[in-house]
C-alpha positions as CSV (number, residue, x, y, z in Angstrom):
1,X,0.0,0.0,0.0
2,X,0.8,3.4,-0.2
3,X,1.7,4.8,3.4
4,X,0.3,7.8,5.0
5,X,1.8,10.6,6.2
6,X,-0.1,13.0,8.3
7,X,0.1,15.2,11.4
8,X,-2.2,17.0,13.7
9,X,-3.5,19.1,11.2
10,X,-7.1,19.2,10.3
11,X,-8.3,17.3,13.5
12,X,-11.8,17.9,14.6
13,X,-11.9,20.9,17.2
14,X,-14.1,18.2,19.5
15,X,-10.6,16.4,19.2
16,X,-8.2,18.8,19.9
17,X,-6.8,18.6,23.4
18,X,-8.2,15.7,24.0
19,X,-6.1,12.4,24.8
20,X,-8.2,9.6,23.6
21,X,-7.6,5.5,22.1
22,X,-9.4,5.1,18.1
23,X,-11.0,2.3,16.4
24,X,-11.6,3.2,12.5
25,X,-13.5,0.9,10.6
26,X,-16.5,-0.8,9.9
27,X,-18.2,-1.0,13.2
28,X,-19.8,-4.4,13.5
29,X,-19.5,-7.6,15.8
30,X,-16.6,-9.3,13.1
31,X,-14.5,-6.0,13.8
32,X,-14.8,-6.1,17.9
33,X,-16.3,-3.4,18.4
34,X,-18.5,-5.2,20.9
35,X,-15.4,-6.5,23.0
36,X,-13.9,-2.9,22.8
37,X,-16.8,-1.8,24.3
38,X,-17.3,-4.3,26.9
39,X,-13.3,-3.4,27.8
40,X,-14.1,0.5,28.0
41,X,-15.2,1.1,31.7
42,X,-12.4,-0.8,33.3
43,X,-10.1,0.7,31.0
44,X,-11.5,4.6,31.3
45,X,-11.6,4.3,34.7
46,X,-7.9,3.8,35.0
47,X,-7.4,7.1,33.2
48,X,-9.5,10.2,34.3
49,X,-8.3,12.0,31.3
50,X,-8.5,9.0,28.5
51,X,-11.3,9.4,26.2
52,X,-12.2,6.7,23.5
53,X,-12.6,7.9,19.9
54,X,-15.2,5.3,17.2
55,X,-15.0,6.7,13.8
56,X,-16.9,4.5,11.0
57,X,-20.4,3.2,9.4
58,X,-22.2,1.9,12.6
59,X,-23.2,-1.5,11.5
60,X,-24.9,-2.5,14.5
61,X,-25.4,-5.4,16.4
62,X,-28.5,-7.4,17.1
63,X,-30.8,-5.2,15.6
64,X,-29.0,-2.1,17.6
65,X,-26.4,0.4,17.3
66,X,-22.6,0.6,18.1
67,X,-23.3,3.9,19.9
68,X,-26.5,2.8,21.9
69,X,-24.9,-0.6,23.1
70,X,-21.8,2.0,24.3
71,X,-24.3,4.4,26.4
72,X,-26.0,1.2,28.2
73,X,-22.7,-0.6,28.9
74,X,-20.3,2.4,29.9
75,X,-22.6,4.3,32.2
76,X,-21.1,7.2,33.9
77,X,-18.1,6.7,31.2
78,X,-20.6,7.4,28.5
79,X,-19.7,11.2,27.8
80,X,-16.2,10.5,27.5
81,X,-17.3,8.3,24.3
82,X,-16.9,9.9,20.5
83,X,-18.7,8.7,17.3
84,X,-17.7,10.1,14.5
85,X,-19.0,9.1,10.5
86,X,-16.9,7.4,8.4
87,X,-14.7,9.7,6.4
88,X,-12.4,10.1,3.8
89,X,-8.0,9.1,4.3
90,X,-8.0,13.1,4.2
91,X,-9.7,14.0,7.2
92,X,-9.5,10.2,9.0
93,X,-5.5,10.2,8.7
94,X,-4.9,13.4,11.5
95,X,-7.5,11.5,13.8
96,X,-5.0,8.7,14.0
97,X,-2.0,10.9,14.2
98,X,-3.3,12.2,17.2
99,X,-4.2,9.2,18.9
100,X,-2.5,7.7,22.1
101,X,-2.9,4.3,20.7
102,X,-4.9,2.2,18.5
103,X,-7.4,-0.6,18.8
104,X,-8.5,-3.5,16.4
105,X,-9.9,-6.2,18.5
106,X,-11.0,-8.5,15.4
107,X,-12.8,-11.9,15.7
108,X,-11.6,-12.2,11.9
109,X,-8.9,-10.5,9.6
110,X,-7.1,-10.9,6.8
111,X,-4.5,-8.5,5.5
112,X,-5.6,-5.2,7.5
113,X,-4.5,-2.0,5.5
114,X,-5.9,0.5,8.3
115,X,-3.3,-1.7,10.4
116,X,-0.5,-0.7,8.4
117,X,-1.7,3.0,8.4
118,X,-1.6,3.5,11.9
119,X,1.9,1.9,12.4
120,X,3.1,4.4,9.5
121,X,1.8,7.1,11.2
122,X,3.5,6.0,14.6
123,X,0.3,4.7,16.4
124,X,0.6,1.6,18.4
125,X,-1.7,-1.0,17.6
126,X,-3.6,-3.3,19.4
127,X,-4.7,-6.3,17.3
128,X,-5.5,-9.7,17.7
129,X,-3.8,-13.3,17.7
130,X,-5.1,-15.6,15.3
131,X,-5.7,-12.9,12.6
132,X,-3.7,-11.5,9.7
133,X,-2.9,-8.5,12.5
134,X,-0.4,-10.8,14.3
135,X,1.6,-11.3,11.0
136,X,1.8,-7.8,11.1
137,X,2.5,-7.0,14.4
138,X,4.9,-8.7,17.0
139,X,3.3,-8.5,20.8
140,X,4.9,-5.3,22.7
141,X,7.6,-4.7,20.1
142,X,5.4,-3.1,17.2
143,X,2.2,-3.2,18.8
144,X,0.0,-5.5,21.0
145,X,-1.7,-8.4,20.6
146,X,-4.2,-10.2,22.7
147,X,-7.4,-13.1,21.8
148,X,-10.6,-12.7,20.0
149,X,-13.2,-11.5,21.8
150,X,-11.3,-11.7,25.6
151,X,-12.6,-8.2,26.8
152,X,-10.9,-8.7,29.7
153,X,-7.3,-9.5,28.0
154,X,-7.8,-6.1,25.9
155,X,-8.1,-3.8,28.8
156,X,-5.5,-5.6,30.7
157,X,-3.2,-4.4,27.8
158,X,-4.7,-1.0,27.1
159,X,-4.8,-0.2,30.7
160,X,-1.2,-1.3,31.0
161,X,0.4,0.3,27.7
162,X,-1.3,3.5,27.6
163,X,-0.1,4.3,31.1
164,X,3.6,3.8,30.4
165,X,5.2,6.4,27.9
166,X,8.3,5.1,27.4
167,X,6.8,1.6,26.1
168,X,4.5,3.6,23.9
169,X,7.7,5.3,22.6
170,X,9.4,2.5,21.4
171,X,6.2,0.5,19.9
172,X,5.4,4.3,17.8
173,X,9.1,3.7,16.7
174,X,9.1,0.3,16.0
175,X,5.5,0.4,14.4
176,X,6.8,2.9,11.8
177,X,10.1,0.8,10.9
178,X,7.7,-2.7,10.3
179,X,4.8,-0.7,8.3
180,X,7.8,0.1,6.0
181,X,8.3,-3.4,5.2
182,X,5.0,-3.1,3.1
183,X,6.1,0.1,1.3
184,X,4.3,-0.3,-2.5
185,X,7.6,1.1,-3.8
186,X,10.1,-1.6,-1.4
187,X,7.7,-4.3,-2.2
188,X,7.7,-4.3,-6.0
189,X,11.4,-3.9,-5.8
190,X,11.3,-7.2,-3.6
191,X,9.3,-8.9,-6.0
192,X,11.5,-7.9,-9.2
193,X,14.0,-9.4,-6.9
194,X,12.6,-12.8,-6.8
195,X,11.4,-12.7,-10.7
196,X,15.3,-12.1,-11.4
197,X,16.2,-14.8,-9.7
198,X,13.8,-17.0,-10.7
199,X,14.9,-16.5,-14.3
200,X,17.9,-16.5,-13.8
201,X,17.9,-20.5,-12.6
202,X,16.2,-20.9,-16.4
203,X,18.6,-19.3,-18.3
């Protein structure tokens, strides 16, 4: 893929100021949303100042809404909740910039693009084992990993990571360095690589 770069610019003024862990996606049951929402209170209350940041097409789950499931199951956490629309890379990429960390809590996932983004922009992500994310990430040296679905897992490790700055330091670093493995440019010049070499045994 193409990697992103973006700053702080053009984030939402509701955003500005604000210290806060995105999803971006889809939001339906296959994505996690539903686990990242049953993780939320234990994980907001560790953190006055954390706020959590949703930005997608709310897919809903048994018959209801992302956002109404949030307000029933976070309680006095609820205003510290944000749903945003989806939106164009334009707009979306400075809302990940500006994010303390990133979550992808998938039940299924194959090769995850908005992974990559976030690394490339320095976000560490918090993806799932099982999935294509854990080919992509390696468990608190690029990013995080825990199991499908295990609520309590995921804010056992947001809790943990977003409260330690140095350890979010490195993974920002390290995330950057492995999203430029996948580099368009690097990886069609890999690939040349192995076509020459393959012809070159048949020649």
């Amino acid at each position: 893929i193409r990697l992103p770069h973006a700053g702080a610019d053009g984030l939402p003024e509701n955003l500005r100021d604000l210290e806060y862990i995105l999803y971006f996606g889809r939001l339906e049951r296959r994505k996690g949303v539903d686990t990242w929402i049953d993780a939320l209170p234990e994980v907001l209350a560790s953190r006055p100042s954390l706020h959590a940041v949703f930005v997608g097409e709310d897919m809903g789950v048994g018959g209801r809404g992302f956002l109404a499931l949030a307000r029933d199951r976070c309680g006095d956490y609820w205003p510290r909740l944000h749903f945003l629309p989806a939106m164009p890379q334009a707009r979306l990429f400075p809302i990940i910039a500006s994010a303390r960390m990133v979550v992808m809590p998938s039940r299924f996932e194959s090769f995850a693009n908005a992974c990559l983004e976030a690394m490339a922009l320095g976000r560490p992500v918090v993806g799932t084992t099982g999935t294509g994310l854990a080919e992509m990430i390696t468990d608190s040296v690029d990013g995080f990993l825990v199991p499908p679905g295990d609520a309590t897992a995921l804010a056992a490790k947001v809790r943990t990571a977003v409260a330690d700055d140095a350890l979010l330091s490195r993974v920002r670093q390290a995330a950057q360095r492995r999203a430029s493995d996948f580099d368009l440019d690097r990886m069609v010049d890999q690939l040349v690589h192995v076509y020459e070499e393959i012809l070159g045994r048949h020649t």
